[in-house]
C-alpha positions as CSV (number, residue, x, y, z in Angstrom):
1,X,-77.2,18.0,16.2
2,X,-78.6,16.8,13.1
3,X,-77.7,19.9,11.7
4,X,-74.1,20.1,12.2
5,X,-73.7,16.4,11.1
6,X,-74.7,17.5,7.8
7,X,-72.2,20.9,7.6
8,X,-69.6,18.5,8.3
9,X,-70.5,15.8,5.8
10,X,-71.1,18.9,3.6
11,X,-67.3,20.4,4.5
12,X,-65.7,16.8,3.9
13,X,-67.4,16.8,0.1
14,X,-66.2,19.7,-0.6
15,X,-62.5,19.1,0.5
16,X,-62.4,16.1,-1.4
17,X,-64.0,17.4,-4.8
18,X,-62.0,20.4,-4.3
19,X,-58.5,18.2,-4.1
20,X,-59.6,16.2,-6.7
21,X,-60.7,19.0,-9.3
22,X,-57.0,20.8,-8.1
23,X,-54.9,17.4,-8.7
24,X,-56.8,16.3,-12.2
25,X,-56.0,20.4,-13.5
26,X,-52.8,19.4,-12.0
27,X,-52.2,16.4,-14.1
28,X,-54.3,17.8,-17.6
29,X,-51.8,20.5,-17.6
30,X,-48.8,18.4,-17.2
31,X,-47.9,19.4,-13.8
32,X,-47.0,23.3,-14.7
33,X,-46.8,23.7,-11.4
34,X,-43.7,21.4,-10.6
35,X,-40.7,23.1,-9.0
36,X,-37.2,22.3,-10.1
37,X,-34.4,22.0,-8.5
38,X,-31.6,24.0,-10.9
39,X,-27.8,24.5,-10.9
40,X,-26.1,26.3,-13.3
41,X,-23.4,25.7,-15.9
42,X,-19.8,26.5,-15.0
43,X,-16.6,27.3,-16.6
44,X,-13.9,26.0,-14.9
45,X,-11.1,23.1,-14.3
46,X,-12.0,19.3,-14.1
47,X,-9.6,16.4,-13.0
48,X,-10.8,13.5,-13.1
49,X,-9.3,10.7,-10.5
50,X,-9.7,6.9,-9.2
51,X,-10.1,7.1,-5.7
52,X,-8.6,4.4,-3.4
53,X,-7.4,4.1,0.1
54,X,-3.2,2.9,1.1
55,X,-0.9,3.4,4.1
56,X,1.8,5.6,4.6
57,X,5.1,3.7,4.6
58,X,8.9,4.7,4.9
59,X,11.1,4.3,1.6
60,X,13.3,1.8,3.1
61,X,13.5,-0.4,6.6
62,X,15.9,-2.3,8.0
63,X,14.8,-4.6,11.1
64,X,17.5,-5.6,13.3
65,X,17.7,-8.5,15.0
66,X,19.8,-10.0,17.6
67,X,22.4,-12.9,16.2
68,X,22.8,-14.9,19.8
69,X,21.0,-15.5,22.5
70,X,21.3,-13.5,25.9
71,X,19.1,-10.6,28.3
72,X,19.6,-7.3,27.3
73,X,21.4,-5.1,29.7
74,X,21.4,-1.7,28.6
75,X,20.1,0.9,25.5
76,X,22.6,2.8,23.5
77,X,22.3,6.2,23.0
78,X,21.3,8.9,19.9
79,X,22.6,11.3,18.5
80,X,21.4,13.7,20.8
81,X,23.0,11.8,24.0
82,X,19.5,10.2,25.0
83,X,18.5,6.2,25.4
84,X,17.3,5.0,22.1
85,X,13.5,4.8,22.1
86,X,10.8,5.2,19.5
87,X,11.5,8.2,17.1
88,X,15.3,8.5,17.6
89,X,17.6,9.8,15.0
90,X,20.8,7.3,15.1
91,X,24.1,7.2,12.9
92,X,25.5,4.4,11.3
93,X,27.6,2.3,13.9
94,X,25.3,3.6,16.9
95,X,25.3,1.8,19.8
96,X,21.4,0.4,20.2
97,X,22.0,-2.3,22.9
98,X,24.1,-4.4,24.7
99,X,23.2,-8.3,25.3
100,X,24.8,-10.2,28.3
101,X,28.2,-11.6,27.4
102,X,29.3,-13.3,30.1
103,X,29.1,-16.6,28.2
104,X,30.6,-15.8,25.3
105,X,33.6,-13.9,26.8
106,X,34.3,-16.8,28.2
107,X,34.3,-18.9,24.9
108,X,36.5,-16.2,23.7
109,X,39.0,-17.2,26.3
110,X,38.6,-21.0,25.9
111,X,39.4,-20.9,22.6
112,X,42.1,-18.4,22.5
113,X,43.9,-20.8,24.8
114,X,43.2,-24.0,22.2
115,X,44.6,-21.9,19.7
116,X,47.6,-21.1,21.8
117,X,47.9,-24.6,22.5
118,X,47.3,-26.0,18.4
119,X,50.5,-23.5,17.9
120,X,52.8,-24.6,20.3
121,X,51.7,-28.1,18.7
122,X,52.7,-26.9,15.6
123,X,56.4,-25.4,16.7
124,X,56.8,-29.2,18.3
125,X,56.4,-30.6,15.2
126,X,58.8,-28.3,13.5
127,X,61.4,-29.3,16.2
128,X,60.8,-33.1,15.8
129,X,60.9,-32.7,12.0
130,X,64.6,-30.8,12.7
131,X,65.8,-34.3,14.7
132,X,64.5,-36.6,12.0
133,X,66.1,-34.6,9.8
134,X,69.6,-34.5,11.9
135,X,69.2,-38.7,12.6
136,X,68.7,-39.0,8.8
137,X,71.8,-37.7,7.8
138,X,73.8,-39.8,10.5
139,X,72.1,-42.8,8.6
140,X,72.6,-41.9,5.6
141,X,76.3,-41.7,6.0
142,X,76.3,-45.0,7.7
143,X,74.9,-46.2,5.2
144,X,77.4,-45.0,2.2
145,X,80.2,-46.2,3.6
146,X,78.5,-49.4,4.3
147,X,78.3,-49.7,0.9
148,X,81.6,-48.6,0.0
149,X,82.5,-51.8,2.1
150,X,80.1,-54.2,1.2
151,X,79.4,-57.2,3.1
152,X,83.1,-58.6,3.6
153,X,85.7,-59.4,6.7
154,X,85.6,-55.5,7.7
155,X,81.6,-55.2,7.6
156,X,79.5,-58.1,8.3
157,X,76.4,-59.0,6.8
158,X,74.4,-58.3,9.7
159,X,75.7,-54.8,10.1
160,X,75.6,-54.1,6.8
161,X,71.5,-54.8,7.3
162,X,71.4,-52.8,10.0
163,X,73.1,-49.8,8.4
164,X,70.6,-49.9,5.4
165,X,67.3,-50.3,8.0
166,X,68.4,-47.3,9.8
167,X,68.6,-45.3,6.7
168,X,65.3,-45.8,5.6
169,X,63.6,-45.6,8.8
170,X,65.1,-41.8,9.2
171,X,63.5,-41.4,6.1
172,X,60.3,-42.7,7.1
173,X,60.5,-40.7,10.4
174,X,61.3,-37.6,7.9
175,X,58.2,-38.0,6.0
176,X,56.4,-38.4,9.7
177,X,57.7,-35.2,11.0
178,X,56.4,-33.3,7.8
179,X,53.1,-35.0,8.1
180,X,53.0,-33.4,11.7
181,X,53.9,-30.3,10.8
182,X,50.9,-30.3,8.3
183,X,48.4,-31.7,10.4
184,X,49.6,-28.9,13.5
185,X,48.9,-26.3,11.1
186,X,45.4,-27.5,10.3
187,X,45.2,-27.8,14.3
188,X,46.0,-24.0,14.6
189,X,43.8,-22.9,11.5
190,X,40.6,-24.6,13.2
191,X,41.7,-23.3,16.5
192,X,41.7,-19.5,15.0
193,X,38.5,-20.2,13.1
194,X,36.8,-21.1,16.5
195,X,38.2,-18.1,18.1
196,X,37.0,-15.9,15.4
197,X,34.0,-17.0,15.7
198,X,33.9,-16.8,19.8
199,X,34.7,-13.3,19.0
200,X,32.4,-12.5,16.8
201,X,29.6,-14.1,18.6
202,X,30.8,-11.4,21.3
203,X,30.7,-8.6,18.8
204,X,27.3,-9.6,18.2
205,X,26.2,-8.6,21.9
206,X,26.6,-5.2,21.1
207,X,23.5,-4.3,18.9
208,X,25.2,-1.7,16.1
209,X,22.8,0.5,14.0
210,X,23.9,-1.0,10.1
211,X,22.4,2.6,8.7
212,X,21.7,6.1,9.2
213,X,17.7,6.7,10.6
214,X,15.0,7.2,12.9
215,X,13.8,4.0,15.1
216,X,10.2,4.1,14.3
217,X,9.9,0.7,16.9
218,X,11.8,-0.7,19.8
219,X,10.3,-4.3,20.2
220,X,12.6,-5.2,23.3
221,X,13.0,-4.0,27.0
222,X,16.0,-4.0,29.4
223,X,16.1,-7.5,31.5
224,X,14.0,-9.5,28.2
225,X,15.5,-12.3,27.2
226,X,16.2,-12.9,23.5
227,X,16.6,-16.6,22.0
228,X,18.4,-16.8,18.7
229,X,17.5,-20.2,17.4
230,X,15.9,-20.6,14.1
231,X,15.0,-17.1,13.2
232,X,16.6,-14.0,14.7
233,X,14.5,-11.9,17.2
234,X,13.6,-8.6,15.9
235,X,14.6,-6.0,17.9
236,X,14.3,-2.8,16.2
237,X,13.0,-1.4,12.9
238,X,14.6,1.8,11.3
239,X,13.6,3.8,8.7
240,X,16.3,5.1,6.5
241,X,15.1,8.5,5.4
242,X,11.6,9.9,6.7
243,X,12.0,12.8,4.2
244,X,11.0,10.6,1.5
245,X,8.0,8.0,1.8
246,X,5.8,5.8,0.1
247,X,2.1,5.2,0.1
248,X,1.0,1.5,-0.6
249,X,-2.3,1.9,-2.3
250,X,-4.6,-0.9,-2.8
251,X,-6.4,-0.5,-6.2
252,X,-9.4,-2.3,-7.6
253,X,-8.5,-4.8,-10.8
254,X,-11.3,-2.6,-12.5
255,X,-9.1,0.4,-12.3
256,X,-5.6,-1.1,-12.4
257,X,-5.6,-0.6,-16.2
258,X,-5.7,3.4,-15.8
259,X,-2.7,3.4,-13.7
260,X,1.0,4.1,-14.9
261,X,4.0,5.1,-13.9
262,X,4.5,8.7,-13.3
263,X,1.0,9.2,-13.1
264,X,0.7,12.2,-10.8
265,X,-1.5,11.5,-7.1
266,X,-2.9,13.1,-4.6
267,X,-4.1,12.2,-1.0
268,X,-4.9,13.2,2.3
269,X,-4.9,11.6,6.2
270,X,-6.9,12.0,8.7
271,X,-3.9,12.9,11.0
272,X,-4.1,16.8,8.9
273,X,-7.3,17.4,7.5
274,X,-8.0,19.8,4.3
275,X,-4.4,19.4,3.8
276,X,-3.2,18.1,0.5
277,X,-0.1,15.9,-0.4
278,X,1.3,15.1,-3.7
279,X,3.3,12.0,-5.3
280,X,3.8,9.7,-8.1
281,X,3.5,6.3,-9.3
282,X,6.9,4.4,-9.2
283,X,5.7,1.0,-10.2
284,X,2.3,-1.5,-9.7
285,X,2.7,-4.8,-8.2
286,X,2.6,-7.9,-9.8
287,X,1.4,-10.0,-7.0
288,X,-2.5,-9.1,-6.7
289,X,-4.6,-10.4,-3.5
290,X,-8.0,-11.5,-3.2
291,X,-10.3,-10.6,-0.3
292,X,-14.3,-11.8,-0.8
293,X,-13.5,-12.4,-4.5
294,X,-11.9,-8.9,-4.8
295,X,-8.7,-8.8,-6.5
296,X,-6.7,-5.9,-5.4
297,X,-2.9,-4.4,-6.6
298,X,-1.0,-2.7,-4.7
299,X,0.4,0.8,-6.1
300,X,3.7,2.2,-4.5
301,X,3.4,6.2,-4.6
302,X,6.5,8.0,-3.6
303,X,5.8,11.7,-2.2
304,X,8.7,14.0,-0.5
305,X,8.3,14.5,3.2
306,X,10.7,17.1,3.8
307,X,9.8,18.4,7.6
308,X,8.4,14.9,8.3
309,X,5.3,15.7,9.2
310,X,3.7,12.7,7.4
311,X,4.2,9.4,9.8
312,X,4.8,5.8,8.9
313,X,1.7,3.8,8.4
314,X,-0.6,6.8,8.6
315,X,-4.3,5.7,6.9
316,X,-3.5,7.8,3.4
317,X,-7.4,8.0,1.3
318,X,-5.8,8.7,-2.3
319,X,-6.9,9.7,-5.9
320,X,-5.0,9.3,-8.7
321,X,-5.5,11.8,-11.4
322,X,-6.4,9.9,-14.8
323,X,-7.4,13.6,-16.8
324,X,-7.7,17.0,-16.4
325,X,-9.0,20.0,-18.5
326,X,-9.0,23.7,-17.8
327,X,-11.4,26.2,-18.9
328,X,-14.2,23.9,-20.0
329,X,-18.1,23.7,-19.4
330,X,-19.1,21.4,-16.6
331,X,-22.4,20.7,-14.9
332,X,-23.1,18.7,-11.8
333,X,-23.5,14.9,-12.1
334,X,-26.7,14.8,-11.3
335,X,-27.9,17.5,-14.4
336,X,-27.0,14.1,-16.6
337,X,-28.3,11.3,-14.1
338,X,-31.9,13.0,-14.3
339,X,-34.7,11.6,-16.3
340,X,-37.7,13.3,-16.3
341,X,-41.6,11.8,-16.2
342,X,-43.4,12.1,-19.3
343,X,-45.9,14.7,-18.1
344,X,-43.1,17.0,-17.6
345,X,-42.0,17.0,-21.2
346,X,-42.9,20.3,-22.8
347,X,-45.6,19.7,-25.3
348,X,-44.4,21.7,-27.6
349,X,-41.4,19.6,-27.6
350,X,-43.7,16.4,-27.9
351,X,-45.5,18.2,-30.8
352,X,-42.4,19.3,-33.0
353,X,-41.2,15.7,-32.6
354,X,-42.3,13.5,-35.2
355,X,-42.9,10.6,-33.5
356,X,-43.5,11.9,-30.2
357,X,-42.8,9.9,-27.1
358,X,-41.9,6.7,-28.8
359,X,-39.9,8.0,-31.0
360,X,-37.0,10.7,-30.0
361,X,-37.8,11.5,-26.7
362,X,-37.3,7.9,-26.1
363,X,-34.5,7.9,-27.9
364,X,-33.1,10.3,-25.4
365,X,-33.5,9.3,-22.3
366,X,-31.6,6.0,-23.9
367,X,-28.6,7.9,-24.6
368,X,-28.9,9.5,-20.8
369,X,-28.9,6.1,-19.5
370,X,-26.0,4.9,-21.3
371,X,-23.7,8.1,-20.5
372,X,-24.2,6.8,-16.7
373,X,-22.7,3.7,-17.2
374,X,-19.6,5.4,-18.3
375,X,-19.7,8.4,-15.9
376,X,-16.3,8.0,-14.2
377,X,-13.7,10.0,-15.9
378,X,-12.0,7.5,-17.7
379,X,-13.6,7.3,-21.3
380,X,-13.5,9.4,-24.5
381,X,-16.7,12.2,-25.2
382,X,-19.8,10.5,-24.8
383,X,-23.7,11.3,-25.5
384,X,-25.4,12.8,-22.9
385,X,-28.3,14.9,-22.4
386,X,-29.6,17.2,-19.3
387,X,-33.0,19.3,-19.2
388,X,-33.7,23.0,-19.2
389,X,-36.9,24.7,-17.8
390,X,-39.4,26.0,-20.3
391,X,-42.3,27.5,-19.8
392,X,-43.2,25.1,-16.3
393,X,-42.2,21.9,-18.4
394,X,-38.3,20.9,-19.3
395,X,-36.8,20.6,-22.7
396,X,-34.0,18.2,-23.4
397,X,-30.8,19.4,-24.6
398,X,-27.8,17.1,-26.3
399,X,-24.4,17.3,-24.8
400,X,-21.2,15.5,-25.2
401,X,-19.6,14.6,-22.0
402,X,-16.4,14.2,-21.0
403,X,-14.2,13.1,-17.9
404,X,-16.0,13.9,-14.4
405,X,-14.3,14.8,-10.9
406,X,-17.0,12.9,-9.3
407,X,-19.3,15.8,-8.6
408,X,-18.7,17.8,-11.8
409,X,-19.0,16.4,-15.5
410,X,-17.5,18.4,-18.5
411,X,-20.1,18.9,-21.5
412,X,-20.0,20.6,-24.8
413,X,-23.1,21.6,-26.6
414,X,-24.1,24.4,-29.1
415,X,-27.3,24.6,-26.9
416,X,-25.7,26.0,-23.4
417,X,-23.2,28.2,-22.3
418,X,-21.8,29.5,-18.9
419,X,-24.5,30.8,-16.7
420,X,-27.4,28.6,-18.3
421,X,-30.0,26.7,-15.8
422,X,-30.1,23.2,-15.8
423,X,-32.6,20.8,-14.1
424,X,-31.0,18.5,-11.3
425,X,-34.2,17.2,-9.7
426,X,-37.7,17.5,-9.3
427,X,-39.8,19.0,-6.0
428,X,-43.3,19.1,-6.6
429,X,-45.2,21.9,-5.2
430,X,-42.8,22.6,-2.9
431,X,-43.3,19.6,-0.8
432,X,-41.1,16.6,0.3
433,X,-41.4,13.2,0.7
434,X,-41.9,13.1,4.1
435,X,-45.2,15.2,3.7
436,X,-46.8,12.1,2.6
437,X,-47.1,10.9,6.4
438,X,-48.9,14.1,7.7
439,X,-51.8,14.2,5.0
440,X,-55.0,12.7,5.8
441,X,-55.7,8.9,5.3
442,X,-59.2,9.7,4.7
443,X,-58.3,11.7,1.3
444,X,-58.2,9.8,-2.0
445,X,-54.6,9.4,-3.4
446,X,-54.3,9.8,-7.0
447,X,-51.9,7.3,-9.0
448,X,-49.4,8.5,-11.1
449,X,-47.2,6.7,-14.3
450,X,-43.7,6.4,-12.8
451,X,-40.7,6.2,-15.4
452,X,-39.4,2.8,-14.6
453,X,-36.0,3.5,-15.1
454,X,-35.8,6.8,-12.7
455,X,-33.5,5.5,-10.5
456,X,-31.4,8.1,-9.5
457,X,-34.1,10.7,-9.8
458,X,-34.4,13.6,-7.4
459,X,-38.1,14.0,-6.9
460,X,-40.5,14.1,-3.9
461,X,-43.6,12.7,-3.5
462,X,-47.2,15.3,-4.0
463,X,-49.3,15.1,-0.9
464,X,-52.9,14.2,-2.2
465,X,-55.7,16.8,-1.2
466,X,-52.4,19.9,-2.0
């Protein structure tokens, strides 16, 4: 027994000096024997967009309401002799429901009889102003030749009075009569206002489509009871054209400045999937909302929909193209995101450099962090670097960079051309992060320097005792 427990103990040295001698080669040769994960560079076309999310919307509604109050009774029919109902296609004039009138006829009536009745007043009037007239001429000829007389043996004083009071009361009864007349006709005109209105209170019990569309919602049923008070009931909504329709796109305040109109878009919905729609920019709203201290504009995009297969308020994920270039190099995002450790760096590379580390290389990966911060497409060429494989160790080459897709950057460099490897990550020996959990906790683990600012880095963790 004694025996074994020293193979064992023996065994377990052995392992461990063995991983250790394997991971301090490992290190003294700058890990030479890293794996990298490589992509090459492309030749191809770049666009670069702003990606946002809107809703599909129709050109141009109309929401009809009811004017009175009263239970609808019956739909109207469509075009195509069927009861309106969600996705009709109505004319102009169409028939969409009919509201109880039973009240309002009768209104009609009432006041088509008071405006019978204020014209016969008026025709009275006319006739009484005709006998004033006739009684003033009597008087007035009494009264001439009562003055022709005077007051004397053949006319009295008192008659002669008399004569004169009944001329100027005709007169006075003239003036009446008129002043009836005038006041009959106002009688009449308020009495055919009121029946105009009666009637057009009864026109508006029959619901008429005001435009040419499709009902894209029917908010009413047949027996519901609509109340016309302050605001009118809304009762359908019609689109005026489905063949040509909006998106309403909600854009970020960073990205508002990018956007113009004209500005070609493209989106897709959910409802067809890997199918892509196109539009344009008509105009950017002025009146911006804030949601958790977001401040958002909304973009109208107009886009043809000539068989109608996109549907009102349809969940529309857009990008609006800012750029695009044809026939350039690109490389994937992540070929410029990637910073390499130090022990990576070829020596030779360190060596040639005069002031190693501190100097250039650090210089470098400076300019590869601040291309990041501008990695969205929407500045000028940039500086930029990515790394090539040499030798087991990676070399750093300068680029200029230009707009990005999102997956894709453009470059140009003297140093690469189409077909040439670039480094997107890091995968050490092989092994992956996860193979951390299945080593054993009774090996030593090594430390290693770790470049404070590889945040974005692709790299797995070594396994100690590999």
């Amino acid at each position: 027994m004694k025996v074994v427990k020293w193979i064992v103990i023996i065994v377990l040295i052995c392992s461990v000096g063995y991983a250790g001698i394997k991971i301090f080669k490992s290190d003294k040769k700058g890990d030479s024997g890293n794996l990298f994960k490589m992509a090459e560079v492309k030749r191809g076309d770049i666009v670069s967009t702003i990606s946002a999310s809107g809703v599909v919307e129709p050109e141009e509604v109309v929401d009809v309401g009811a004017q009175v109050a009263g239970r609808i009774l019956a739909f109207g029919k469509d075009k195509n002799g069927n009861l309106v109902d969600y996705g009709s296609e109505i004319e102009k004039g169409t028939i969409l429901a009919n509201i109880d009138d039973a009240l309002y006829s009768s209104e009609v009536e009432m006041n088509a009889a008071q405006l019978a009745q204020a014209k016969a007043s008026q025709l009275r009037a006319e006739a009484d102003l005709q006998q004033f007239l006739a009684k003033l001429e009597q008087a007035r000829r009494d009264w001439e030749r009562a003055q022709r007389l005077g007051p004397s043996e053949a006319l009295s004083a008192t008659a002669y009075d008399s004569y004169k009071a009944a001329y100027e009361s005709a007169v006075a009864n003239v003036n009446v009569g008129k002043a009836a007349i005038e006041q009959a006709k106002a009688s009449v005109a308020q009495a055919e206002a009121s029946y105009a209105k009666a009637k057009r209170n009864l026109g508006y019990c029959t619901i008429e489509s005001p435009v040419k569309g499709v009902i894209i919602d029917r908010r009413v049923n047949i027996g519901q009871t609509v109340v016309a008070s302050l605001n009118a009931p809304s009762l359908f909504l019609i689109a005026k054209d489905l063949k040509r329709i909006q998106v309403w796109v909600a854009v970020n305040e960073a990205d508002i400045g990018m956007i113009y109109p004209g500005m070609p878009v493209r989106f897709t919905v959910d409802a067809f999937p890997g199918e892509i729609f196109r539009g344009s920019v008509i105009k950017t709203r002025l009146n911006a909302t804030m949601t958790q201290n977001v401040v958002t504009y909304t973009v109208e995009v107009s886009t043809e929909n000539p068989d109608q297969k996109l549907l009102p308020y349809l969940t529309a994920n857009v990008q609006f193209e800012t750029g695009s270039k044809t026939n350039v190099l690109m490389v994937p995002n992540a070929a410029l995101r990637w910073i390499p450790r130090e022990q990576l760096i070829s020596p030779e590379y360190l060596k040639a450099t005069s002031s190693g580390t501190s100097g250039e290389t650090k210089q470098v990966s400076s300019n590869q962090k601040n291309g990041q911060k501008k990695e969205n497409g929407r500045s000028h060429l940039r500086d930029g670097v990515v790394w090539i494989e040499k030798n087991g160790f990676v070399e750093p080459v300068k680029v200029l960079a230009g707009i990005t897709d999102g997956a894709f950057t453009e470059i140009q460099s003297d140093g690469l051309s189409e077909g040439t490897r670039v480094v997107v990550g890091e995968q050490i020996n092989g092994s992956s992060t996860s193979a951390q959990s299945t080593a054993s906790p009774f090996l030593p683990r090594m430390s290693r320097p770790r470049n404070q600012g590889q945040t974005n880095q692709t790299t797995t963790t070594r396994s100690p005792g590999r």
